[in-house]
ROBATI-903206 format. One record per residue (C-alpha): x, y negated, z negated. Coordinates in steps of 0.05 Angstrom, whole numbers. Layout:
BEGIN
      px      py      pz
       X       Y       Z
...
END
This chain:
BEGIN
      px      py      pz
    1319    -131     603
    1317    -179     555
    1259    -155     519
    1248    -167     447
    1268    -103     403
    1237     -82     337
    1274     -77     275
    1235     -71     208
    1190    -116     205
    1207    -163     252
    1232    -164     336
    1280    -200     369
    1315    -208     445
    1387    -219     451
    1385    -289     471
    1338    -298     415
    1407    -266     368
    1464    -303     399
    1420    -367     401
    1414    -350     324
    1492    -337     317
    1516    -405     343
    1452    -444     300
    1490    -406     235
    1557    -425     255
    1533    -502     273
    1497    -502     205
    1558    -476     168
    1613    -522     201
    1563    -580     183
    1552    -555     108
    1628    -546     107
    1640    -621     125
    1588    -649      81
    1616    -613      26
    1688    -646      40
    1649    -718      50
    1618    -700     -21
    1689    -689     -49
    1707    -760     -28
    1655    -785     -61
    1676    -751    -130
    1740    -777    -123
    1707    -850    -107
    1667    -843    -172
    1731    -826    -221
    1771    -878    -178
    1723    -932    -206
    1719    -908    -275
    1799    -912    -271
    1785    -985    -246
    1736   -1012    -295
    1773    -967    -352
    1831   -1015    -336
    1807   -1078    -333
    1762   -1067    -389
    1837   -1048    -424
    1859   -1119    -396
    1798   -1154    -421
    1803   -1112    -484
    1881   -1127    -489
    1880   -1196    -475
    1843   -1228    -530
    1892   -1186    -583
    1952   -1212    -546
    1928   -1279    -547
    1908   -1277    -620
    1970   -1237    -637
    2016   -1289    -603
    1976   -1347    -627
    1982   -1322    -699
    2063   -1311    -688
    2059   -1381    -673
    2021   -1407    -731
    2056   -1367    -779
    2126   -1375    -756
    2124   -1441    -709
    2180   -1403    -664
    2170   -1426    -600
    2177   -1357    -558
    2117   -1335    -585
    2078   -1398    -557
    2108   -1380    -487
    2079   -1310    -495
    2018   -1335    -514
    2018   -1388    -441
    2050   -1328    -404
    1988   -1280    -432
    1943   -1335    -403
    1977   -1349    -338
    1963   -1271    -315
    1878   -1281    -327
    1884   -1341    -289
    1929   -1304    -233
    1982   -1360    -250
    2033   -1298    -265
    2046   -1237    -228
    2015   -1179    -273
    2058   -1131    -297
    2082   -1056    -281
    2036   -1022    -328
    1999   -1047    -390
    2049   -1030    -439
    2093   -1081    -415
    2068   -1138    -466
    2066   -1121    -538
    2074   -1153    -602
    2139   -1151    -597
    2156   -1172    -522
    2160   -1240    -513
    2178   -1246    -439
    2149   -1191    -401
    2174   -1166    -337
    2123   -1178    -277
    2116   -1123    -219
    2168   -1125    -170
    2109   -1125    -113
    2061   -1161    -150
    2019   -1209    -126
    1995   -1268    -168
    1916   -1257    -171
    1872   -1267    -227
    1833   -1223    -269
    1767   -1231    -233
    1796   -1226    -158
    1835   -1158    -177
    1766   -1131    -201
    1724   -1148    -142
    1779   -1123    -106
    1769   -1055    -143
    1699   -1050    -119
    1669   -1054    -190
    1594   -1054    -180
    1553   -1120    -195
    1530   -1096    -264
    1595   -1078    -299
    1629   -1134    -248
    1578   -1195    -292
    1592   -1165    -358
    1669   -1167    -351
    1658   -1239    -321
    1621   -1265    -375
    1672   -1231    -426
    1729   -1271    -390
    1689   -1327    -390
    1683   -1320    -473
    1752   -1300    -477
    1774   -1370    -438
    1737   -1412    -489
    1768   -1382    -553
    1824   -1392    -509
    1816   -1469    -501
    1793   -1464    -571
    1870   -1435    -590
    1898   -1480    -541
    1872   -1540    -576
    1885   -1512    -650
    1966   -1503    -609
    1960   -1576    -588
    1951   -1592    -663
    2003   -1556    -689
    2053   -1595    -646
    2028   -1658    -662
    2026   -1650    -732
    2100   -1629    -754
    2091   -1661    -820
    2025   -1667    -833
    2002   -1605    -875
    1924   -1618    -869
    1919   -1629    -794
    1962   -1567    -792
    1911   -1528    -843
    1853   -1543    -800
    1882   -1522    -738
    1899   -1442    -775
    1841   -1442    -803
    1801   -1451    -733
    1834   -1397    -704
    1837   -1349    -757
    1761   -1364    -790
    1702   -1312    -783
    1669   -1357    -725
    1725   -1337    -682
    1739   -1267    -708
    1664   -1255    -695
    1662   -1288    -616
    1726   -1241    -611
    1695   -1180    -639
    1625   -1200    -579
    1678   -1199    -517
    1699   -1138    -549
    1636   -1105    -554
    1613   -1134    -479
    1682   -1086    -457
    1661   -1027    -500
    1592   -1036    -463
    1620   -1035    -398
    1661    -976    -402
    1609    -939    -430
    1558    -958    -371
    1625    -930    -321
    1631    -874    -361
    1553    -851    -351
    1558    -872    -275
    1615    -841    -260
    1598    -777    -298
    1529    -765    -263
    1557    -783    -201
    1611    -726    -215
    1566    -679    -246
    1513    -688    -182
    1561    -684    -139
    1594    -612    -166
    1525    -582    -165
    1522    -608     -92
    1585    -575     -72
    1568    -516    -120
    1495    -512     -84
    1529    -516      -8
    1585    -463     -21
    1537    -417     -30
    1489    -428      22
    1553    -431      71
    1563    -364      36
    1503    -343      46
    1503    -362     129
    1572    -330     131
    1535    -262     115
    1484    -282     163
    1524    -291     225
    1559    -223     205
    1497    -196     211
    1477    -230     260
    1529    -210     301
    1523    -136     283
    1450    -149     317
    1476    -174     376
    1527    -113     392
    1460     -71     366
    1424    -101     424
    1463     -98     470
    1477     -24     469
    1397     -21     471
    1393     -63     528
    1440     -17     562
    1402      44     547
    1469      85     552
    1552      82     543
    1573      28     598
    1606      91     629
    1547     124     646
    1507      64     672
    1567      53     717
    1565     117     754
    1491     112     758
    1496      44     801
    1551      79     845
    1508     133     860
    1452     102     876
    1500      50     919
    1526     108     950
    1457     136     967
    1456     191     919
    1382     191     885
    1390     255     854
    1389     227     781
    1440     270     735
    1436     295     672
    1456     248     610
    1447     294     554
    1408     245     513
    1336     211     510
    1344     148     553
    1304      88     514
    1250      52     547
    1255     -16     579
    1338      -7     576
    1385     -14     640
    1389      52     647
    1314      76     640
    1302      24     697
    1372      50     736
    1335     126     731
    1266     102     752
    1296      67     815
    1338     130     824
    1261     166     822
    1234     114     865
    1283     115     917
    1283     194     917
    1200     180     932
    1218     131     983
    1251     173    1017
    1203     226    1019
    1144     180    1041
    1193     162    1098
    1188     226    1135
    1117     235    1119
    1109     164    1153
    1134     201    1209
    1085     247    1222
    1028     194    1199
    1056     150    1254
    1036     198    1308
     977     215    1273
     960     140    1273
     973     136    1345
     930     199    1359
     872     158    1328
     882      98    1356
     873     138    1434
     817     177    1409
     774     145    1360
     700     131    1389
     706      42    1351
     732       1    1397
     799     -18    1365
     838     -87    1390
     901    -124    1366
     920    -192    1372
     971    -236    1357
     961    -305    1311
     954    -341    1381
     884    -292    1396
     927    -256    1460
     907    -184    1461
     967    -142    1447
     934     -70    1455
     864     -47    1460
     843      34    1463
     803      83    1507
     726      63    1470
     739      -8    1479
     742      -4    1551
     693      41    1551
     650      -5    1504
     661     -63    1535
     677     -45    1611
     741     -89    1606
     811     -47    1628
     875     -55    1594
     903     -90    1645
     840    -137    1641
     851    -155    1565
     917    -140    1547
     963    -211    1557
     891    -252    1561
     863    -282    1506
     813    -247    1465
     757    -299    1480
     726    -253    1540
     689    -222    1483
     648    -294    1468
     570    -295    1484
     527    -355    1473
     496    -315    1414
     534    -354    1356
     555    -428    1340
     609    -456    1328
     586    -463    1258
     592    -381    1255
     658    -385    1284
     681    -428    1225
     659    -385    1176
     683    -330    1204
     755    -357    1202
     742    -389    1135
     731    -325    1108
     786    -291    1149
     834    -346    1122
     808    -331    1057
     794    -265    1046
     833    -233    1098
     772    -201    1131
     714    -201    1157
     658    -155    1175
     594    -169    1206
     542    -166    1270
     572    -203    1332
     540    -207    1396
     585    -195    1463
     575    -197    1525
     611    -135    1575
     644    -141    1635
     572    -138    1682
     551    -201    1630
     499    -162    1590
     494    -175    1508
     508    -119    1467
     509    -118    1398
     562     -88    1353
     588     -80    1283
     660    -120    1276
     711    -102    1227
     760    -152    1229
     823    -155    1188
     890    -182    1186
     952    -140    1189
    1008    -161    1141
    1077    -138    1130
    1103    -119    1058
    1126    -184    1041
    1064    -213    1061
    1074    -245    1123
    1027    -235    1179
    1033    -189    1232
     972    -184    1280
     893    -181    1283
     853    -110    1276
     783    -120    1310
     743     -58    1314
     681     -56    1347
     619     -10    1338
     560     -14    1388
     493     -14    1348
     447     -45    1406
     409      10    1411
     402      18    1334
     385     -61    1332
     330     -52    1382
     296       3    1334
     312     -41    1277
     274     -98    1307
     217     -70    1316
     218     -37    1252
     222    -102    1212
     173    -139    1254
     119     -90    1226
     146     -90    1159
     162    -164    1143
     119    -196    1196
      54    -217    1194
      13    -177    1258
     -36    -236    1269
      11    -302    1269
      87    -258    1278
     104    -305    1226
     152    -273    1153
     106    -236    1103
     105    -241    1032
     162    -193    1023
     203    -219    1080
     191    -293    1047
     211    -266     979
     278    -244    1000
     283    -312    1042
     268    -346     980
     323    -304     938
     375    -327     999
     352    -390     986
     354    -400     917
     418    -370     916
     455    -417     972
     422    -486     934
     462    -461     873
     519    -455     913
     515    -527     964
     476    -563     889
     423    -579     938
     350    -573     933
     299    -524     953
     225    -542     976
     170    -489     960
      97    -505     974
      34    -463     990
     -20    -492    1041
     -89    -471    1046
    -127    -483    1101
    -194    -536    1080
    -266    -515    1123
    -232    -446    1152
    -284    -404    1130
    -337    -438    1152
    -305    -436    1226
    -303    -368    1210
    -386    -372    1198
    -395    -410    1254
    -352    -387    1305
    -335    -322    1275
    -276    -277    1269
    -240    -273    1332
    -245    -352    1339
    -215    -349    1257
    -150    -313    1284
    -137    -357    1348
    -144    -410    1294
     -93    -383    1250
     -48    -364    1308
     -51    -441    1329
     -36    -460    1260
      22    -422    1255
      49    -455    1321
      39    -532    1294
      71    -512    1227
     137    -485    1260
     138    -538    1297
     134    -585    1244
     189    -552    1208
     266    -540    1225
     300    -480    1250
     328    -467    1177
     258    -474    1136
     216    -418    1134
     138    -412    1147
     104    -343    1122
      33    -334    1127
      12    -298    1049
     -56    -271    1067
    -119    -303    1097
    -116    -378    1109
     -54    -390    1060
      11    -401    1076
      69    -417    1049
     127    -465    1058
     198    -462    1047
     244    -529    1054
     325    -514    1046
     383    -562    1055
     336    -629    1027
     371    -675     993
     310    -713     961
     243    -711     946
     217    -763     995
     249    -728    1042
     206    -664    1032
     143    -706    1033
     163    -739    1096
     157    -662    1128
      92    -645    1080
      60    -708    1116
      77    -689    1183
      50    -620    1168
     -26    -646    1147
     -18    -693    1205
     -10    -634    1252
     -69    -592    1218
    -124    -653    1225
    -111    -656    1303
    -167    -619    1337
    -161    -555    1359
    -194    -534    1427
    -193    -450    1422
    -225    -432    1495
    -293    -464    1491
    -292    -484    1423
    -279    -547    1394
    -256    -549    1323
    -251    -620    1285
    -259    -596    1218
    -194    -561    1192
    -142    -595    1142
     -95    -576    1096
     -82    -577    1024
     -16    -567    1003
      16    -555     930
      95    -560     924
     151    -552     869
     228    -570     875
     293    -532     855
     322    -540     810
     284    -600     776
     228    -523     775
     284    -485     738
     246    -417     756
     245    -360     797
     222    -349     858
     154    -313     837
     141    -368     777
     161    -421     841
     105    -399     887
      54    -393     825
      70    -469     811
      72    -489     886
      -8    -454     890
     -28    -487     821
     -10    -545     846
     -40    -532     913
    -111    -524     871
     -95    -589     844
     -92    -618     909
    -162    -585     935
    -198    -608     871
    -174    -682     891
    -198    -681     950
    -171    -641     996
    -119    -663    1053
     -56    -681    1016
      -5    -650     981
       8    -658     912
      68    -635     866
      76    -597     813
     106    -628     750
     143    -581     706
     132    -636     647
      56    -643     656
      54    -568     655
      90    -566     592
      42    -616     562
     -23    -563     594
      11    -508     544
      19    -557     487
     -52    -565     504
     -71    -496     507
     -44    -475     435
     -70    -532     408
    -142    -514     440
    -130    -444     417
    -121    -467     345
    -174    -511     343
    -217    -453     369
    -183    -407     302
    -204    -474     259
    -288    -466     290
    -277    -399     272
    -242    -402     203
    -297    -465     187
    -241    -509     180
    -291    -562     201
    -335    -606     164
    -384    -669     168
    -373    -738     132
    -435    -773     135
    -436    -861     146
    -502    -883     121
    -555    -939     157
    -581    -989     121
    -644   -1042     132
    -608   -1106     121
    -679   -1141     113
    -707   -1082      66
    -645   -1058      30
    -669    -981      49
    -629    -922      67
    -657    -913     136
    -609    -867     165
    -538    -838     163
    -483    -816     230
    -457    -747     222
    -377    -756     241
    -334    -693     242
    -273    -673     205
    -217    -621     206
    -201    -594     140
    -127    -572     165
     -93    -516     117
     -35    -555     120
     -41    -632     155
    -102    -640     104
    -159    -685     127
    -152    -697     200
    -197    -752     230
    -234    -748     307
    -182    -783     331
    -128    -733     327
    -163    -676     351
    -224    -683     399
    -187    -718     459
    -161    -644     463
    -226    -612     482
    -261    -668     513
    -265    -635     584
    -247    -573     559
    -314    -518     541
    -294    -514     460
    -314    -584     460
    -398    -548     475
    -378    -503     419
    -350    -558     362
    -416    -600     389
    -464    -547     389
    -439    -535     312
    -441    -612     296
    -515    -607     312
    -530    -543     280
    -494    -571     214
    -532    -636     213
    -595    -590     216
    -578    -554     160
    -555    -619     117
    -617    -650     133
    -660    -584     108
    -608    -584      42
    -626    -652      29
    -695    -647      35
    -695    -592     -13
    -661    -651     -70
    -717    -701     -50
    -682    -744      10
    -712    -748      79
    -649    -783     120
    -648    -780     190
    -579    -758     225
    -545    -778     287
    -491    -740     315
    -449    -755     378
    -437    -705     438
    -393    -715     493
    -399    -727     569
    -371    -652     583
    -429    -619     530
    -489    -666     568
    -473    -640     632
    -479    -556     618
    -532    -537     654
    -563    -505     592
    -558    -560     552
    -634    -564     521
    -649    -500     525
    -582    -497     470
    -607    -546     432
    -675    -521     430
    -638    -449     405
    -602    -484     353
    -663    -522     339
    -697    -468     330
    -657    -434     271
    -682    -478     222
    -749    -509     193
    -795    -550     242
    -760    -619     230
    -808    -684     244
    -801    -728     301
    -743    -777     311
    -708    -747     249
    -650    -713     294
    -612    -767     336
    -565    -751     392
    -503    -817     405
    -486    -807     474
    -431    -868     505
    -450    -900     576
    -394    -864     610
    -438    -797     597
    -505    -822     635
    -471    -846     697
    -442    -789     735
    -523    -763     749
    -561    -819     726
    -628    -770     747
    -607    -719     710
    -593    -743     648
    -654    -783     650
    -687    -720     655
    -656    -685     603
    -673    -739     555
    -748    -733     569
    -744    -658     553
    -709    -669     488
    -755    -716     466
    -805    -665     478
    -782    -629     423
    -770    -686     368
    -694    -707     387
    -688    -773     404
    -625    -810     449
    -584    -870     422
    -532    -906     479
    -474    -910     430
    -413    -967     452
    -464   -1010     483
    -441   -1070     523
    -361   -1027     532
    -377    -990     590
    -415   -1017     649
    -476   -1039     618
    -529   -1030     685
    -590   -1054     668
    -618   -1009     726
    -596    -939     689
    -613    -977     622
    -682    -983     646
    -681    -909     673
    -656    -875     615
    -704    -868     562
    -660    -871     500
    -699    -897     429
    -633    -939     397
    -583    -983     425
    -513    -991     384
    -476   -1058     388
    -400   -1034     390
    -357   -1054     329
    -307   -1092     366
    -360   -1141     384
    -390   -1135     314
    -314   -1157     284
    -300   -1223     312
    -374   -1257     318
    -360   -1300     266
    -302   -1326     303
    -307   -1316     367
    -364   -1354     415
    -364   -1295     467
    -374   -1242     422
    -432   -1279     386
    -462   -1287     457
    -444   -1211     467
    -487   -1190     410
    -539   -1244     417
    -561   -1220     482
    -548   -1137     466
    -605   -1154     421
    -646   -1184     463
    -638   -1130     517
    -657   -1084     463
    -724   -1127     450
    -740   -1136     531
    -736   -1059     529
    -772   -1043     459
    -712    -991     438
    -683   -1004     362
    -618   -1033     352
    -555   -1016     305
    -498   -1057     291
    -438   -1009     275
    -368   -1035     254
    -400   -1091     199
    -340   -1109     144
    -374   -1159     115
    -440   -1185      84
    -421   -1245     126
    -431   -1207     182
    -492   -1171     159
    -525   -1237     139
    -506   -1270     220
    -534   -1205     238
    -594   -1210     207
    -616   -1278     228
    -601   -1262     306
    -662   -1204     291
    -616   -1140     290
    -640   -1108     219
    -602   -1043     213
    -524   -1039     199
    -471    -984     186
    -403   -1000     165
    -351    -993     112
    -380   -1060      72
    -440   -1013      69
    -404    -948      62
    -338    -906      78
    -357    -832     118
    -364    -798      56
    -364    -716      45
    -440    -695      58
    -448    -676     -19
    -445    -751     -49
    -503    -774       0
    -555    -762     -46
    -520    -795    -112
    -500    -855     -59
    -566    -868     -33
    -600    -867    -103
    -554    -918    -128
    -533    -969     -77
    -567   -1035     -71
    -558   -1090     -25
    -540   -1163     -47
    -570   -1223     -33
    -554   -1235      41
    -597   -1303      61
    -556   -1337       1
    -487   -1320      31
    -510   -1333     106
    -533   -1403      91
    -467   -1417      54
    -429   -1398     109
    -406   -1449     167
    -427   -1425     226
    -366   -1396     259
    -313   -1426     215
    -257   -1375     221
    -250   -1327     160
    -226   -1273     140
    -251   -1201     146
    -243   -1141      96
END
């Protein structure tokens, strides 16, 4: 009712307009009394102009009564005017009572009558009593204070004159120091010092006035101004009230004694009603109450109808009160449950109980009944005889219209004959026939319930796929039928390594899956996954067969650390399952989402290396080999670059870890080869025979095909002579089938390719494979090379990699040399060829030929000898 109305352009409630009324009268009465304080003030300000303006008049009057009365003196000698003159000074000094006004002494007064309530104060007291302010207060001081010395100054010339009766000259001196321009002129200064200060009280006292009228000008007419407002304002409020009211208070009177007196037949008003007024409201409850009772006597009839349904409906129907006694029960739930009335009704409700639910149902049940008011669901009973039956229960609470609860409403429907059909339905549908154990589909919608109550608890959920290891050749051996007893008596050890609220599906042939709910870590869910393989390895005795050789591999993935769904969950779980059976098989291993992140980094980073082999985005920089003893060119290495679009020149480093185990890395090598071929023809064509060696990786020597691909690629160019194609390989390569890659080597060499062991002396260094394989060079790694000036192992290192090389007549090449220094040590322990950057950078194939036609090597004996042997030094 007190609803904000519109007007114009704004709205407003009546409280909002009488709050409104008394804030303008408030302001007003305040405005009204500031205005009166301000009129105070005015009169303060002319007040104190009045005040200096008369003891400026003193000040001013003073010195000329003084002067006047001294000059009476001098001129005539009479005596009265000397006792002016004393009288004149008595009032400054508050010696005399001041008189009634300030035309009292004059010229030609000579004994001026006092103030009959005067008090004798001085000069300087009366002003400060006046409340003069400090400014004019120290200017009148000072002009009493020079007043009071030409008034000592006349008081002396006086002295004079009465001790000089006869002497003419004494009595010249003392006129002419009162009436000379020295004393006219310090008489004229107070003067001026008085004019000052009533012109500063003049100024004050004007602005003060004239600030103060505009003040009390300004706050008439806003009080004005508010006066029209609360006129208005008051208009508004007798405005909203009538619109409150919706109609004349007449009207709205009869209306609430009709409907007091029952009457909700709402009459006529001749007028539109507005909205959201008394009245509008007064008619609608007049409408409502007409409805009311209307409903009443249909409630009637639906009363008996109710009852009529109650006796004959085919549910079960029971009430009971908050204390679970059955109040009433009909005609199907005795016949449902074989209980009478007189059996249920005054017992409590829990006859109905079977041993089919927990008491962890029963809790949820009322949870959600104390929650949501309701409840429906299965729930198993048992009847009078004791047998289960299964039912459909509504379940409800009954609540007055103010809220408060009434009763229970339980109505039962028996579905144990459509549960039996049901049953057997799903087993064929979401069971597996072999094991009985939840199908894929069956497990997906577990896994959905799943997912969804972990987001619910913020617990985890557990998924992992198993797959059987050695199953199919039981099934070989054994065969089939001895396959599914198997699997049958897998099934049984994995329930019973699980709990009642995990579930175990069976996904197709010897693979199973796995799911874990309500774990709290991830130990715990390796604690079960370890219990599980321990169950599998146990032999299994399946009539007269003995099985020993079954175990498990399992692959798992946690929610939500595997933010996924459920399908993406089970891919994971089975990729990591694969993970597990390439390790080795028996164990479980888990799938982690950030090493499967860094796979697809990997991936597009394969894939665009695989667009850069296509685009030629690769290139070769070649690192020459020198004869330290000759000074000859004797061969170059054949190093790969990327040529990125964007990165620029990318180095080995940064790309081929990518592909090392990956199958580009047989495509990048098989094109490092063929491009070395075709350098090598180029070259020949401009007059340089250089031997190249290129490196291949461990993953590229072990393809099956791997001669017969280089003899293809080979094969695309011009015969080439022996020993002019070198392939690096590192020790790591030859050891994982020492036989075979010492037979590969002997059919490579068949066709003019000969095998350098690149790193030597990094790796493991077997002197057994060493002697097996039958590779031509031996290269001394550079981080031996680096420090064997310095360091006593490393000299050792290379000393007796050379000497290996000698015992088994294969060339050796020191890589890594940074110095001449190094070269020269080199040369005297008997290893002749070199490659490093003191020789040469990797440099882009097409500066070979210029390079190798101009370098020459320097004196290296001269610098050895000079050198100390291992004296530190430093290396470039």
């Amino acid at each position: 009712m007190n609803k904000k109305q519109p007007f114009g352009f704004f709205s407003i409630s009546l409280n909002q307009c009488l709050h409104l009324c008394v804030t303008v009268m408030i302001a007003a009465a305040g405005l009204f009394g500031y205005s009166i304080w301000l009129e105070k003030q005015k009169d303060a300000a002319l007040t104190h102009y009045n005040a200096t303006q008369l003891f400026s008049e003193k000040f001013r009057r003073r010195p000329d009564d003084l002067a006047n009365a001294l000059r009476n003196y001098v001129v005539t000698g009479d005596q009265t005017h000397l006792q002016k003159y004393l009288h004149v000074i008595g009032l400054g000094d508050g010696k005399q009572p001041p008189p009634a006004t300030l035309d009292s002494i004059d010229q030609d007064q000579i004994a001026p009558q006092p103030s009959p309530s005067a008090s004798t104060f001085s000069i300087i007291d009366q002003i400060k009593q006046a409340g003069i302010s400090q400014s004019e207060l120290h200017k009148l001081t000072t002009a009493k204070v020079e007043s009071e010395k030409l008034a000592n100054q006349e008081i002396n010339a006086i002295t004079t004159l009465s001790s000089t009766t006869g002497d003419s000259d004494l009595r010249d001196q003392a006129v002419k120091r009162v009436f000379d321009a020295s004393h006219i002129a310090r008489q004229a200064e107070v003067s001026a010092l008085l004019d000052d200060v009533m012109r500063q009280s003049l100024q004050s006292s004007q602005a003060v006035a004239q600030n103060t009228a505009q003040q009390i000008r300004l706050i008439q007419s806003i009080i004005i101004g508010l006066s029209c407002l609360l006129l208005f304002l008051i208009w508004l409020c007798g405005k909203l009230f009538r619109t409150i009211l919706g109609a004349a208070p007449d009207t709205v009177f009869q209306t609430i004694r009709q409907l007091g007196n029952g009457q909700f037949e709402a009459q006529p008003t001749g007028f539109p009603v507005p909205k959201n007024s008394l009245m509008s409201h007064l008619l609608h409850t007049q409408a409502q109450l007409k409805q009311l009772a209307f409903e009443q006597n249909k409630n009637q009839h639906s009363l008996y109808l109710i009852s009529k349904v109650f006796s004959e409906a085919q549910e079960g129907i029971f009430l009971m009160d908050i204390e679970g006694t059955v109040l009433d029960v009909n005609s199907a739930f005795q016949r449902i449950t074989g209980y009478s009335r007189e059996d249920t009704v005054g017992h409590q409700s829990k006859i109905l109980k079977s041993d089919q639910h927990d008491a962890g149902f029963f809790q949820n049940f009322w949870r959600q009944v104390k929650r949501e008011g309701r409840w429906r669901g299965e729930y198993w009973c048992r009847n009078k005889t004791g047998d289960l039956f299964a039912s459909i229960l509504n379940f409800s609470v009954i609540q007055d219209n103010d809220g408060h609860m009434l009763c229970y409403l339980g109505m039962l429907t028996d579905i144990t004959e459509l549960k039996t059909h049901q049953h057997k339905i799903e087993e064929m549908a979401f069971h597996d026939p072999l094991t009985q154990l939840p199908n894929r589909p069956l497990l997906a919608d577990r896994m959905q319930q799943a997912l969804a109550r972990v987001d619910r608890d913020k617990e985890m959920l557990a998924v992992a796929c198993l797959d059987l290891d050695g199953f199919k050749a039981v099934n070989d051996q054994f065969g089939h039928s001895t396959g599914d007893a198997l699997l049958v008596e897998v099934s049984h050890r994995l329930l019973s390594c699980v709990r009642t609220c995990d579930t175990v599906a069976r996904l197709g042939g010897d693979e199973f899956a796995i799911l874990l709910s309500e774990i709290s870590s991830r130990e715990q869910c390796e604690i079960t996954l370890q219990r599980v393989l321990g169950a599998l390895v146990a032999p299994y005795i399946l009539g007269n067969d003995h099985i020993n050789q079954i175990s498990g591999s399992i692959g798992y993935t946690l929610f939500p650390f595997d933010n996924a769904d459920s399908d993406t969950l089970l891919r994971h779980a089975d990729h990591a399952m694969y993970t597990a059976k390439q390790a080795g098989k028996n164990r479980f291993q888990y799938f982690d989402t950030r090493q499967d992140k860094r796979m697809k980094a990997n991936w597009l980073a394969l894939a665009r290396l695989e667009k850069a082999l296509q685009r030629k985005e690769f290139c070769l920089y070649i690192q020459p080999k020198i004869n330290l003893k000759s000074g000859k060119v004797v061969g170059a290495e054949a190093l790969i670059r990327w040529l990125h679009p964007v990165r620029g020149l990318m180095p080995p480093a940064e790309f081929l870890p990518l592909i090392e185990d990956n199958d580009l890395s047989v495509s990048v090598g098989d094109w490092v080869i063929g491009e070395a071929l075709r350098l090598m023809q180029q070259w020949r064509t401009q007059g340089l025979v250089l031997p190249l060696s290129v490196n291949i990786n461990a993953h590229q020597l072990r393809q099956e095909n791997f001669s017969a691909r280089l003899a293809a690629i080979i094969g695309q160019f011009s015969p080439i002579a022996a020993g002019q194609l070198e392939i690096e390989i590192v020790e790591s390569a030859a050891l994982g089938d020492l036989q075979k890659v010492s037979s590969l080597i002997a059919e490579c060499k068949r066709f003019g390719v000969n095998f350098a062991l690149d790193d030597f002396g990094t790796g493991y260094s077997a002197l057994t494979y060493l002697k097996r394989l039958a590779v031509s060079t031996l290269k001394i790694d550079r981080s031996f090379v680096r420090d064997l000036l310095i360091d006593e192992s490393d000299l050792a290192i290379v000393r007796g990699v050379i000497g290996l090389a000698k015992a088994f007549k294969t060339d050796i090449i020191a890589e890594g040399v940074e110095s001449w220094r190094q070269a020269a040590c080199l040369l005297d322990m008997g290893c002749e060829i070199a490659q490093g950057y003191v020789i040469a950078h990797p440099m882009p194939a097409e500066e070979v030929v210029n390079w190798t036609r101009q370098f020459r090597l320097p004196e290296l004996q001269k610098e050895h000898h000079n050198e100390p042997t291992l004296q530190p030094t430093h290396l470039h």
